[in-house]
N, C-alpha and C positions, 0 to 999 in steps of 0.2 A: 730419080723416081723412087727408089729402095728406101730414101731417108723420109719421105713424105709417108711411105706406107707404112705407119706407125702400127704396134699391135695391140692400142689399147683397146678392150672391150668395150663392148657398148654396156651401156647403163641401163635399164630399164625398170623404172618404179612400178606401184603397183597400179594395176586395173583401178578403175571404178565397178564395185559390185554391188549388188542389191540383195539385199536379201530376199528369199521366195515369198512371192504374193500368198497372204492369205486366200484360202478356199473359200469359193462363194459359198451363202450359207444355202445348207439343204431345204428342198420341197416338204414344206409340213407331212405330206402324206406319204413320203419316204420316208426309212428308217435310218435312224441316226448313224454315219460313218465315222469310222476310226480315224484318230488325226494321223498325217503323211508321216511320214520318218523324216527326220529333220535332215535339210542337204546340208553338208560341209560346205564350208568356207572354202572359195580355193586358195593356194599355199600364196603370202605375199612372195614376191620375188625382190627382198630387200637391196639397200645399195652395200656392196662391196669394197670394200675400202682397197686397194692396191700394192701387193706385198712391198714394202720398200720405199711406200709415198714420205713423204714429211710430214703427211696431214696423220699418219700412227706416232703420236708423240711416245717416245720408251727411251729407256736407258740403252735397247740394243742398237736403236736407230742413230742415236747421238754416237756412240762409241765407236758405228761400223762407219759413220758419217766425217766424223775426226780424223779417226787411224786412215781413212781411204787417201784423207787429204795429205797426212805425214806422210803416205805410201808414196807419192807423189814425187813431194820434196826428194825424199829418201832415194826412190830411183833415178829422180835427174841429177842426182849429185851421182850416186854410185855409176852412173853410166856414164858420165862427165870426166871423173878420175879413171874410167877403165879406159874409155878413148885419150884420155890425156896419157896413159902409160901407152898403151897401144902407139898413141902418134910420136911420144918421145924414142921411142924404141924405133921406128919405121917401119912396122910391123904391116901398113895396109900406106899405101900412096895417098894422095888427096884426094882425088876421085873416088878412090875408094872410101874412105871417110864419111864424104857428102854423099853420097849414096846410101852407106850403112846407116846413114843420119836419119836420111827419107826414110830409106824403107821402115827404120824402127819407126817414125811420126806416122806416116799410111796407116799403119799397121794397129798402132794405138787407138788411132781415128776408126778406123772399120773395124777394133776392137769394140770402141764406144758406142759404135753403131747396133752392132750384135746385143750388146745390153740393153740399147735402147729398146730393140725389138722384146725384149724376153723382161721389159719392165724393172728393169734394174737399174734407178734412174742416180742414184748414188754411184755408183762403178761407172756409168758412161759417162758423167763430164766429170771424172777421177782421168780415166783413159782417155776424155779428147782434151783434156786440159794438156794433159804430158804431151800429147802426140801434136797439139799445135805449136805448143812450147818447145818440143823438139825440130817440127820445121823449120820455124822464126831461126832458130840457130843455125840449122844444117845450110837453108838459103843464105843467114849472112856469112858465113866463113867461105861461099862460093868469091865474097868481091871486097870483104874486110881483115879478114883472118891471114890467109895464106900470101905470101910473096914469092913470084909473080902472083899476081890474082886469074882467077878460073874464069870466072866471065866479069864483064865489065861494069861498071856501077849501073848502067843503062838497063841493060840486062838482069843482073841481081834485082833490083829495084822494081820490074815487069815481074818478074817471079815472086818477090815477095808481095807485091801489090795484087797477084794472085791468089796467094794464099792467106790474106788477109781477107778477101771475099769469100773464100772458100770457108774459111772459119766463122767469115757472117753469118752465111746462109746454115751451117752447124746449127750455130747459137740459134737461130730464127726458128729455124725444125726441131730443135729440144727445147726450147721454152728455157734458156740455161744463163742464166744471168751471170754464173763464172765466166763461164764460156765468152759471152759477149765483151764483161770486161780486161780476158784474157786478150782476145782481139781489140778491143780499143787500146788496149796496151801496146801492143805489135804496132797498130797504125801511128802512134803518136812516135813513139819509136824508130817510127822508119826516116822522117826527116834526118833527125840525130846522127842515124847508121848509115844514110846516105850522105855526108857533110860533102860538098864539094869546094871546091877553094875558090868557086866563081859565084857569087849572088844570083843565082836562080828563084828571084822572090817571085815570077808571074807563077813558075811551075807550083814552087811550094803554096802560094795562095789559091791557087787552084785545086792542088792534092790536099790542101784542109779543109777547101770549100765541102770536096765530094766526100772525105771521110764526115763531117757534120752533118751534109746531108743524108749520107744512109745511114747514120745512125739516129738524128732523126725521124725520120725511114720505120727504121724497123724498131722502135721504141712505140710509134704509136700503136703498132700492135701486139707488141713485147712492155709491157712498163714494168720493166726493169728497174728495180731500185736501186740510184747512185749511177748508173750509168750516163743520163746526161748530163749530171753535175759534173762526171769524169769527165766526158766530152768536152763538155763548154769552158774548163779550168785547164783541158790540156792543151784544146787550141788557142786561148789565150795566154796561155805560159809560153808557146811555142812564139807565136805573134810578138809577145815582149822580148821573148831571148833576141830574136830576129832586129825587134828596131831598138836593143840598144849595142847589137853590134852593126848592125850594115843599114840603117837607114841614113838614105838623103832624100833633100827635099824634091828631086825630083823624081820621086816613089813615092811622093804622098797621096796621090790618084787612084794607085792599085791601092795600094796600102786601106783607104778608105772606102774602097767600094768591097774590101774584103770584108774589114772590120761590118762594113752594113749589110753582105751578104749574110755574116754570121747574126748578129742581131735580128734580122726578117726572117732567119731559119726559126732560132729558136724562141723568138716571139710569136711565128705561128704556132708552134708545135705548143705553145702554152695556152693560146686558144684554141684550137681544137683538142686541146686534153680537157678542158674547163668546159669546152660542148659535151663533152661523153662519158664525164663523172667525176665526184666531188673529187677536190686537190686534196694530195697530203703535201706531210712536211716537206718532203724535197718541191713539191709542184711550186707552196709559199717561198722558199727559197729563192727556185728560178727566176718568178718575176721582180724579185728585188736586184738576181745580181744579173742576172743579163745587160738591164739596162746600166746599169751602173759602172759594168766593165765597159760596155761599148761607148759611153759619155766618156769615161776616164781615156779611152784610145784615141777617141778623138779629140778631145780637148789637148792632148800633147800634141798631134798630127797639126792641129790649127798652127799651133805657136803664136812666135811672134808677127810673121806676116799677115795671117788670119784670125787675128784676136778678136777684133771687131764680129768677128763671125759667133761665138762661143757663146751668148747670149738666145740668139737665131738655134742653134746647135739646142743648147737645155730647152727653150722654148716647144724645138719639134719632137724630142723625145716626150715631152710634159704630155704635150700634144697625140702622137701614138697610145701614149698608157691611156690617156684617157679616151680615145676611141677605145682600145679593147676593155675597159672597165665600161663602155655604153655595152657592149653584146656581153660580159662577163656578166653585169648586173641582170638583163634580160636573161639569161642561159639560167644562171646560177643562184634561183630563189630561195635556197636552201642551204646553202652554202656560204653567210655571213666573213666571215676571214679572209674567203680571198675576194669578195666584192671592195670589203673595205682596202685590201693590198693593195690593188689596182688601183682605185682611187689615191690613196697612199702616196703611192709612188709619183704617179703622176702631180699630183701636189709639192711633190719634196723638188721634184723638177722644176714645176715652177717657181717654187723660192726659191733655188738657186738660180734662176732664171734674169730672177731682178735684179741682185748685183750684180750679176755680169752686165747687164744691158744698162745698168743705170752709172756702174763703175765710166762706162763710157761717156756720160753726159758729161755735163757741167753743173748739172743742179747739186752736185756733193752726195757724199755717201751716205751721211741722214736719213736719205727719201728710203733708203731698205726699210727702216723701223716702220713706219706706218704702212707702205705695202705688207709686210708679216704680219704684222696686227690686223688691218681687216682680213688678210686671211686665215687668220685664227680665229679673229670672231665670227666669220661668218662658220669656218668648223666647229666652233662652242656652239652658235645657235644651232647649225644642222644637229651635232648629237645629241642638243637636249630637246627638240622637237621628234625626234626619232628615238629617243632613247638609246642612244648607241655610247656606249662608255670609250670605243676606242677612237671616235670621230674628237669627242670631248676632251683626250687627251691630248690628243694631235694638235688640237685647237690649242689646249692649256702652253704645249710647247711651244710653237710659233709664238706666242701672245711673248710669252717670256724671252724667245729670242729677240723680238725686236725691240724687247727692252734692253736686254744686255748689248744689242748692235745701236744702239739709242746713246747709250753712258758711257762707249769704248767708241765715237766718231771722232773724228778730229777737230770737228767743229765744235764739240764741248769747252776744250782748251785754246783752240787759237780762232780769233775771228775773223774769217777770209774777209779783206774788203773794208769798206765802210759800213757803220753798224747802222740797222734801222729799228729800231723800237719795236717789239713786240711782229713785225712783219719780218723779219727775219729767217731763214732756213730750219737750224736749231731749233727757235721756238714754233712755228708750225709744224714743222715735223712731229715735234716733241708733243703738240697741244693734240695732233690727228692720232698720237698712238695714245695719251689720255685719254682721250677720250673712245679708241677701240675698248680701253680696259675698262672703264666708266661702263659702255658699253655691254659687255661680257657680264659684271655684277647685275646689271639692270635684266637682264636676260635669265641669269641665273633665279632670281627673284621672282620671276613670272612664271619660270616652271620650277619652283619648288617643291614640287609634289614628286617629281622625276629627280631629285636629286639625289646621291649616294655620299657616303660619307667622303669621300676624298674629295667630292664635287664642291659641298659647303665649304673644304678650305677654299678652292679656285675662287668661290664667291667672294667671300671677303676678302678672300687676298688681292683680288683684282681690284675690288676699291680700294683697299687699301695704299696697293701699288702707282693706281691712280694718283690719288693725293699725296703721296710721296712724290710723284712726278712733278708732279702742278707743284711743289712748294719748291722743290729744283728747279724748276723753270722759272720761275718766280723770283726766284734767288738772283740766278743767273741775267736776267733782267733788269735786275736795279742796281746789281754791281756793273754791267757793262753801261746802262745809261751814267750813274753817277762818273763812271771811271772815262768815258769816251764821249759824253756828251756836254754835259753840265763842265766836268770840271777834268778837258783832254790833254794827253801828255804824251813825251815823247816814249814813256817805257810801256811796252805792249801790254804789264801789267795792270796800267793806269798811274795815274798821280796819286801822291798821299794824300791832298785834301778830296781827292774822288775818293780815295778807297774810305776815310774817314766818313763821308756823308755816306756812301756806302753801309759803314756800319752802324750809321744811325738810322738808316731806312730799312734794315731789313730787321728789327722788331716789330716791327710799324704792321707790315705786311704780313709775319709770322703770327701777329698776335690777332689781325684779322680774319688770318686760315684757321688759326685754330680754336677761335671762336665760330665760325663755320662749322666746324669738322664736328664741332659740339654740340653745335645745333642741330645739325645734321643727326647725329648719333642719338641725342634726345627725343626727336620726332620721330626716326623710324626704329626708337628702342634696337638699336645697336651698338654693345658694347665696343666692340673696335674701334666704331669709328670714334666715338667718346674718350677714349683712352690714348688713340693716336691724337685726337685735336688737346690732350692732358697736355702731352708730352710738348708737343709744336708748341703752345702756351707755354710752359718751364723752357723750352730753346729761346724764346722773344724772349723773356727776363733775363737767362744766361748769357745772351748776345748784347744786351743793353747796358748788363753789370760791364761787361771785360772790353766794353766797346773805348777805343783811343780817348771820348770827345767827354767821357765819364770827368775827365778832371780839366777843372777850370782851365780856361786858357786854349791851350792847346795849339800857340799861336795865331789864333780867328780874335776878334774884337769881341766881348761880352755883353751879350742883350737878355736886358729881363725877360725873362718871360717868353720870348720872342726868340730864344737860340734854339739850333735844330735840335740838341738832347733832351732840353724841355719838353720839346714839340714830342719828339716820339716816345718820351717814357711816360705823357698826358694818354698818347695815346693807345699805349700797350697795358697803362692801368686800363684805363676805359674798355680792353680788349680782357682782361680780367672782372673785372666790376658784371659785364654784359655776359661772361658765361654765370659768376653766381648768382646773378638774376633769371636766368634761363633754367638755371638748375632747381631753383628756389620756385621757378613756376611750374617745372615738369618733378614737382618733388612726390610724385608715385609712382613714376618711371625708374627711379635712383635705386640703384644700390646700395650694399655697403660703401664700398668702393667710392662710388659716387658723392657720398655724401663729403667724405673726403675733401675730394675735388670741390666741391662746392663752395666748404668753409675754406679751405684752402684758398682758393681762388680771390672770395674775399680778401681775407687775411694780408695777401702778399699784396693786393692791388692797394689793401690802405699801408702799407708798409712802403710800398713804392713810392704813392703822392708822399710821405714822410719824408722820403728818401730825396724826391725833387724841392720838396720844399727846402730842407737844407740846403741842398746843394746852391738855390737858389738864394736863400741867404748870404750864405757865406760867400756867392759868387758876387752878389749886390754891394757888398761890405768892400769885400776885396780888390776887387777889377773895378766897380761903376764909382762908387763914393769914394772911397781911400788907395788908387792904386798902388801898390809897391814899390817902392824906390829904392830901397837897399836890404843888406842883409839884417836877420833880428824880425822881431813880430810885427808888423806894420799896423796904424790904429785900424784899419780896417780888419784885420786879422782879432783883434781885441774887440770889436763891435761884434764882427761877428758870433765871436764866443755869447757875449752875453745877451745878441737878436738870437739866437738859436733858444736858449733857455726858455726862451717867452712865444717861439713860434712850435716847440715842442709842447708845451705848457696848453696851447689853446687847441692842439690838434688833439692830443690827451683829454682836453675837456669834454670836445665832442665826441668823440670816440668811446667815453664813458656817457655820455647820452645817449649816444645812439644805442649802445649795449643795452640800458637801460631801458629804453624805449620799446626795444625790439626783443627785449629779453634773449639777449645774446650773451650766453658767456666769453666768448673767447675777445669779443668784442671790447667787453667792458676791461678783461686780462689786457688785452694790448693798449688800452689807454692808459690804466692802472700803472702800467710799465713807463709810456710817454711820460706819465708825469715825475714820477720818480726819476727818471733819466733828466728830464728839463730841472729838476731841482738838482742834480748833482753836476750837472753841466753849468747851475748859476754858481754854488759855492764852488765850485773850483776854475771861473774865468778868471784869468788875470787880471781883470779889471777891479777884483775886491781884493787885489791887495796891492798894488803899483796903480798910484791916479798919475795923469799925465794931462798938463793942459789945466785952464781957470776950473775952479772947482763952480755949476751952478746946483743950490739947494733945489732937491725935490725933483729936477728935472734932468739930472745926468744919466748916461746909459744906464749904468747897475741899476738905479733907483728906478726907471722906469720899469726895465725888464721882470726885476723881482716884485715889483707889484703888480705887472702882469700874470707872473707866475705864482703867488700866490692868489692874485684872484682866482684865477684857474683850478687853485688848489678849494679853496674856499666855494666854488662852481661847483664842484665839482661832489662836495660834501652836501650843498643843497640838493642838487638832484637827486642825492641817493635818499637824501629825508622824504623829495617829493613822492620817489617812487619805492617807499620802505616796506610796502607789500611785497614787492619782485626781488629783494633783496634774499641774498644767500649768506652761507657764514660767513664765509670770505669776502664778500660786499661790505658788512659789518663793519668787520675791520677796513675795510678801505674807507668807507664813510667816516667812520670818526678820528681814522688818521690821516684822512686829509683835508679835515677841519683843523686837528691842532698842530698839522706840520703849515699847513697856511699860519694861523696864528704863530708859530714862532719865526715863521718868513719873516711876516710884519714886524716881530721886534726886533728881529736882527738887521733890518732894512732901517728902521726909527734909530737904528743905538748908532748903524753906522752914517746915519744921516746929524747925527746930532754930536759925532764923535768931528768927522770931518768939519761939519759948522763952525765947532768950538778951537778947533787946528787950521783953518783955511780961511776961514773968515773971517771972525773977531779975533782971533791972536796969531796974525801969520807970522812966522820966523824964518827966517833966512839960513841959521846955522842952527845945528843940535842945541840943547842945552849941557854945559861941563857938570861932571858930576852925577851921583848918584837920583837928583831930586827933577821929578818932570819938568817941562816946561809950562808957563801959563795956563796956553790954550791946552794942554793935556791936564794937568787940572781944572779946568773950568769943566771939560768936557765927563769927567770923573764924576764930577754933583749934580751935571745936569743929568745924567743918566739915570743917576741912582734918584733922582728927581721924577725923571719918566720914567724907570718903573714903578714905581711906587706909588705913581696917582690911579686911582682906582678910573676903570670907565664909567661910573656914573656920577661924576665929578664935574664934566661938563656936561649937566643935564638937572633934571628934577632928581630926589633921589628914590631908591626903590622903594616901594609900602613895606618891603621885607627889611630893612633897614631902618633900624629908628633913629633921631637928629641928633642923640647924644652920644652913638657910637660912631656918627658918618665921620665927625670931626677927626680926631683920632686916627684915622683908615687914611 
């Protein structure tokens, strides 16, 4: 009753006062009266501060506050070493010892009591600090210190479990948060000092039950800061030292209803502090780790016998948080942080939830990724319709994990089973969390206006992410149908001719998405998404260059036109061609950058059909009409050389029209180029200098090709005369140099048409001629030459009016 009767004053603020009513005013017919004397105010009767509170911040109060505490230390060591000489000398028995022990601890305590009374709230839990810290010791040396022992663990244990109450109720009656975790110290303590060599786990789970619950207890009306964190972290420290020495499975009963004793304690005490005023930092804490310690207790306790169970287990905790996050959110409209904790939590529970429950199935471990994802999106939607930044981050997280738990399954690398197209695990899993993140951007975009800067990256990164997925999946798709369907094998890889078609299908597809992805980006004027379908577009040409099936052969039989590489590099031009037509239509939308792309896109798409065209050439020469038989150039290989000149020649034509047409530089540049190359590809076939096989005038390879190639060349000089308005300087010159490089084609095609005539036909020879002097047919061919060049073109014709009849002869 002395400790309750505290001697703090009462407080009392000031009165409500009025000031004195004005005087009614006087009767006209009376004489005017003097005004009152004015009444004084009565004296406020201010608040008083309390000599010695915490609330007089000063230099005296920190230094008496300090030193009280050294004072502390200082005497339990010095009193420590005097009984320590005292007791090595034998100067006082044991009894007597434990006794001088108490009486100094009493002593301290009804010293602290004394200050309490007289407001000296510094010096009293200075003085009950020591005197309970002196107890603690004076009771254990009664049953741990001395040998024999004075009284028995039984015994010691009831006395200190005494004065561990007693030092409760201190701490409760001074408001003294040392105090209190001086005593939770003692209580945690006492299992340790009481070690017995027999597993007494009901008692000990029972003795932490009741220390948690009065410190629960008296916390709610103490909120003492760090004390139930000490609590909750000592009785779990104690519980772990316990089961990782003395637990067996047939303690896993107690064991568990302790662990959920302690959880139900300090879950409640977290709602009813969240009823009676906002949380701090410690309150945010609790609700994270409580649950968190007690799912980790249990989830070992389960083990292996009760695995199946652990799913059930995070389910019901998910379950709890979010019952007390239904009355936190009601209670706590003010209080944003820990509405969202509570929800929080319970969320994290239930994703962990799903893999345990679903690790159980058989459906594969996949199915996590799309459970995570809708639970992210549906937290991206909640906190952009709430405006809540941390719901939206919570969201952004999940989203991303079950992308990472998406690309680290098993089922990316190995395919359980028999495969099924597109209906597969993998790919619906994988299409259900594309399209949560599809999702998430779509979302994002409709509350734009609520968005914050870190939110715009979530937005496009999640399409982004998106279509990165989808072209994984994608991928993955037409490597396992070609490798397991089309074309299956025994190596879990697949076959080479799978993985080959393989690599000729996935341009095909690539150059599809990222003409999508362009289109896409073009119409909702969004750069990302424009620059990732760039990139996807240069991967289909990269994958098409370095693809196996690039080089003739490849042991498959050769089909014009009609082989797979043909087929998919028709169609990765076509997949280039249709974005710079898209670009070329959305051209106010473009960028810098963009325009780039654009011409680009073109560019490489006619560089590609070039590229097939050759190839197709050369494959037609080689494989279809002249296969190869042995080592050395084969005539197919020699056709080819001089069909390419003439199939570069006509693509160069049009390519300089189209330029032309469309007033296209780069266009008319890359034909300009074709041609040049188709003429250095004719003068250097081997077929203009090694003939092989009857010589026929006018119609042999060389001869036809170079007059196709010179017509091209001669085309090519027309259209620039047609279109000499659109002409540039550099046109100029192209124009009239490939008018007179066509004209000297022609006569080097004439001289070697009339060289070979003269050596192959009319004078054919068997051996050399001996001697320094030609043979026949190389002189004949000598005059004929100089024959053709020398006849003028108007020679077979009328002559020109600019030429008169007596110089044509002559000429």
């Amino acid at each position: 009753l002395m400790i309750f009767r505290t001697g703090s004053e009462s407080v009392a603020t000031h009165e409500s006062w009025r000031p004195p009513a004005e005087p009614a005013p006087a009767p006209p017919l009376r004489p005017p009266q003097t005004a009152s004397a004015p009444v004084p105010e009565p004296p406020l009767r201010l608040l008083q501060e309390r000599p010695g509170r915490p609330g007089a911040v000063g230099l005296e109060w920190w230094i008496g506050n300090r030193i009280g505490w050294l004072a502390v230390v200082v005497f339990v060591f010095a009193a420590a070493f005097f009984l320590k000489y005292a007791f090595d000398n034998n100067w006082i028995n044991e009894w007597g010892r434990v006794c001088i022990g108490l009486a100094i601890g009493a002593g301290l305590c009804v010293g602290g009591l004394g200050f309490h009374r007289r407001s000296g709230y510094v010096l009293r839990d200075v003085c009950t600090a020591a005197g309970v810290a002196t107890l603690y010791l004076s009771v254990y040396a009664t049953f741990g210190f001395f040998h024999p022992v004075l009284l028995t663990p039984d015994h010691g244990g009831a006395f200190l479990t005494t004065t561990i109450g007693l030092a409760t109720v201190l701490a409760y009656a001074y408001d003294s948060a040392p105090i209190a975790l001086l005593t939770l110290t003692g209580g945690l303590l006492t299992p340790l000092l009481l070690a017995s060599p027999v597993d007494q786990y009901l008692s000990l789970f029972l003795y932490l039950s009741c220390l948690a619950a009065a410190e629960v207890g008296v916390t709610l009306w103490r909120p003492w800061p760090a004390v139930r964190t000490a609590a909750l972290l000592g009785v779990q420290g104690l519980y772990w030292l316990w089961f990782s020495a003395q637990y067996q499975p047939e303690k896993r009963p107690a064991a568990l209803l302790f662990i959920a004793v302690i959880y139900v304690l300090f879950f409640g005490h977290a709602l009813l502090t969240a009823r009676g005023r906002r949380a701090a930092g410690e309150d945010l804490a609790l609700v994270v780790l409580n649950p968190a310690l007690f799912f980790a207790a249990a989830y070992f306790l389960l083990g292996a016998d009760y695995h199946l169970w652990r799913g059930a287990l995070a389910l019901g905790v998910a379950l709890a948080c979010a019952g007390g996050a239904a009355f936190v959110v009601r209670w706590r409209t003010d209080d944003p942080p820990l509405r969202f904790l509570w929800i929080a939590v319970g969320l994290v529970f239930l994703a962990i939830a799903v893999p345990l429950q679903i690790g159980l199935m058989e459906i594969g471990l996949v199915w996590i990724a799309p459970c995570w994802a809708l639970m992210g999106l549906a937290l991206w939607w909640y906190g952009l319709r709430v405006a809540s930044w941390p719901y939206r981050a919570f969201g952004a997280v999940l989203l991303v994990g079950a992308l990472i738990r998406l690309l680290t399954a098993e089922e990316f690398f190995v395919a359980p089973g028999r495969f099924v197209p597109v209906l597969n695990a993998y790919t619906a899993a994988g299409a259900l969390t594309a399209a949560c993140l599809f999702a998430a951007a779509v979302v994002a975009r409709r509350y734009a206006h609520r968005l914050e800067e870190g939110d715009r990256g979530v937005r496009y990164g999640a399409g982004l992410l998106c279509a990165a997925l989808l072209w994984l999946l994608l991928s993955r798709e037409i490597y396992d149908f070609c490798t397991h369907v089309l074309y299956p094998g025994a190596d879990p890889w697949g076959s080479a001719q799978g993985q080959r078609a393989a690599q000729t299908a996935f341009p095909v597809a690539w150059a599809a998405m990222g003409l999508a992805l362009w289109f896409l980006g073009l119409c909702g004027a969004s750069r990302p998404y424009r620059v990732f379908g760039a990139v996807v577009l240069i991967a289909a040409l990269l994958r098409l260059l370095t693809a196996d099936a690039f080089f003739v052969g490849g042991g498959e039989p050769f089909i014009p036109l009609g082989n797979a590489y043909t087929i998919a590099g028709v169609l990765t031009a076509a997949g280039l061609f249709g974005s710079a037509f898209l670009a070329r239509r959305h051209a106010g939308k473009l960028e810098a950058g963009d325009q780039a792309v654009r011409y680009g896109a073109g560019f490489i798409g006619v560089a590609l059909i070039c590229l097939l065209v050759s190839r197709e050439v050369y494959g037609f020469c080689t494989e279809f009409l002249y296969p190869a038989a042995g080592l050395g150039p084969s005539p197919g290989e020699r056709l080819a050389q001089t069909a390419l000149a003439a199939a570069w020649a006509v693509m160069g034509l049009a390519l300089w029209y189209f330029g032309l047409r469309g007033a296209s530089r780069p266009y008319r540049a890359f034909g300009a180029l074709l041609l040049v190359g188709a003429l250095l590809r004719l003068l250097t076939a081997e077929d203009y200098f090694v003939r092989e096989g009857p010589f026929v005038p006018l119609f042999n390879n060389y001869a036809i090709a170079g007059a196709l190639t010179a017509a091209a060349f001669l085309g090519a000089a027309f259209a620039a005369r047609r279109y000499a308005g659109r002409l540039e300087e550099a046109d100029v010159v192209v124009r009239y140099g490939a008018g007179l490089i066509g004209v000297a084609l022609i006569w080097l095609l004439l001289s070697r048409e009339v060289y070979d005539f003269c050596t192959l036909v009319l004078n054919p020879h068997a051996a050399p001629t001996e001697g320094p002097w030609p043979g026949p047919g190389e002189r004949l061919a000598q005059t004929a030459l100089s024959v053709t060049w020398t006849t003028p073109p108007c020679s077979c014709g009328p002559a020109s009016p600019s030429i008169t009849p007596s110089r044509a002869g002559p000429l």
